[in-house]
C-alpha positions as CSV (number, residue, x, y, z in Angstrom):
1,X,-8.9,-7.9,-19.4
2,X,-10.9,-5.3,-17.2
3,X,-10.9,-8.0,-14.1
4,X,-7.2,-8.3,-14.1
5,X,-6.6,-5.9,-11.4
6,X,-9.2,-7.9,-9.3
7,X,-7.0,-11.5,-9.9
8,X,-3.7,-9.5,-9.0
9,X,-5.3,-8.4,-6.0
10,X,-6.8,-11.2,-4.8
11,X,-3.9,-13.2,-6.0
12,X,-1.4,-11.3,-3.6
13,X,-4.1,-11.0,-0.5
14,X,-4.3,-15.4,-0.5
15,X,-0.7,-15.3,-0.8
16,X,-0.5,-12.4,2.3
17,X,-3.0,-14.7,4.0
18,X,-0.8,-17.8,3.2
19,X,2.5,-16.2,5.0
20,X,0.6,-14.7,8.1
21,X,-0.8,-18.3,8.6
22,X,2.7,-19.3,10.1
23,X,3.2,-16.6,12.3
24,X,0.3,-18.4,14.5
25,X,1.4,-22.4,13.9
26,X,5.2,-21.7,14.0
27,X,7.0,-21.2,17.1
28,X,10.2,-19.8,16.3
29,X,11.4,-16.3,15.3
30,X,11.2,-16.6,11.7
31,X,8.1,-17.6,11.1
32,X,6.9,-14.2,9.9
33,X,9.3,-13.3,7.7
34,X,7.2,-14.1,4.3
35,X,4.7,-11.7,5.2
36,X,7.0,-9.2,6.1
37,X,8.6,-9.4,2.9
38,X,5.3,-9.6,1.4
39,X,4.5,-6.4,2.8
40,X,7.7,-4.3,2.3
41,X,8.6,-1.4,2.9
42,X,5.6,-0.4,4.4
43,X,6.8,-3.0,7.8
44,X,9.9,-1.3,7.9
45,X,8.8,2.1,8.1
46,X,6.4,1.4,10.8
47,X,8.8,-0.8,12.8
48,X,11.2,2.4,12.6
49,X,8.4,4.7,13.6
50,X,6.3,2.5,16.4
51,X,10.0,0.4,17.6
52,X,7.4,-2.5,18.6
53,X,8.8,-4.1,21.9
54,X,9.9,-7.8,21.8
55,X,7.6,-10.4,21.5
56,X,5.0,-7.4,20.6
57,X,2.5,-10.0,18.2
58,X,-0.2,-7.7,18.3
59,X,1.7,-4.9,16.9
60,X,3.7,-7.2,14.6
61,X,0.0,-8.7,13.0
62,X,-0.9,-5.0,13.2
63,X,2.3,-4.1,11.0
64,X,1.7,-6.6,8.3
65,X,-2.1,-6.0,7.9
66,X,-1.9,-2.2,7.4
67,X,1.2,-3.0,5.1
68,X,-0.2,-5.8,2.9
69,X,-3.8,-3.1,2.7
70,X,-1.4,-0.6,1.2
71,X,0.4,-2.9,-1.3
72,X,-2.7,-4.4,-1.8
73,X,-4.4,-1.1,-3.0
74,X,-1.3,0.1,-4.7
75,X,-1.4,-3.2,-6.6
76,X,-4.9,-2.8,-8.0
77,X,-4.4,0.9,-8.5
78,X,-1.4,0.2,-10.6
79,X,-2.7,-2.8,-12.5
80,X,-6.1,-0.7,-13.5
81,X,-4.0,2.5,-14.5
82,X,-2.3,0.2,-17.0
83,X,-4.9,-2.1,-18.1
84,X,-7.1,1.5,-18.9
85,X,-4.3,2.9,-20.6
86,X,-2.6,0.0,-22.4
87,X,-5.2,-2.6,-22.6
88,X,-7.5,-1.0,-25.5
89,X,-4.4,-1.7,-28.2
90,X,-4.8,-5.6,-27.5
């Protein structure tokens, strides 16, 4: 029970890794759009605050990675506070 957070974790960072993949193989404009979702809302605050210019991959990639860290810390942060707290009555 204790490496649950761990699995969630990893489990979301090969999916994050999965939707960035396309974003390098696919050509049209949508190709990112499972890691940005992935990595909501934290892409959509920093598109608002950095307004990366068109065809700006570098800052797009940059967006995503810094997003999918902070979900990917809030997501074992979350998952150990309630394994701690809820997991001793199983």
């Amino acid at each position: 029970m204790h490496k649950l957070p761990h699995i969630l974790t990893s489990l979301y960072l090969a999916l994050l890794v999965l939707a960035v993949i396309p974003i390098f193989t696919g050509d049209d404009a949508l190709s990112g759009i499972f890691a940005v979702l992935l990595t909501a809302p934290w892409t959509m605050i920093f598109a608002r605050l950095i307004e990366p210019s068109e065809g700006a991959i570098a800052t797009g990639i940059a967006m995503v990675v810094i997003g999918g860290t902070i979900n990917a810390a809030l997501t074992f942060l979350v998952s150990r506070f309630f394994i701690r707290k809820f997991g001793k009555w199983s």
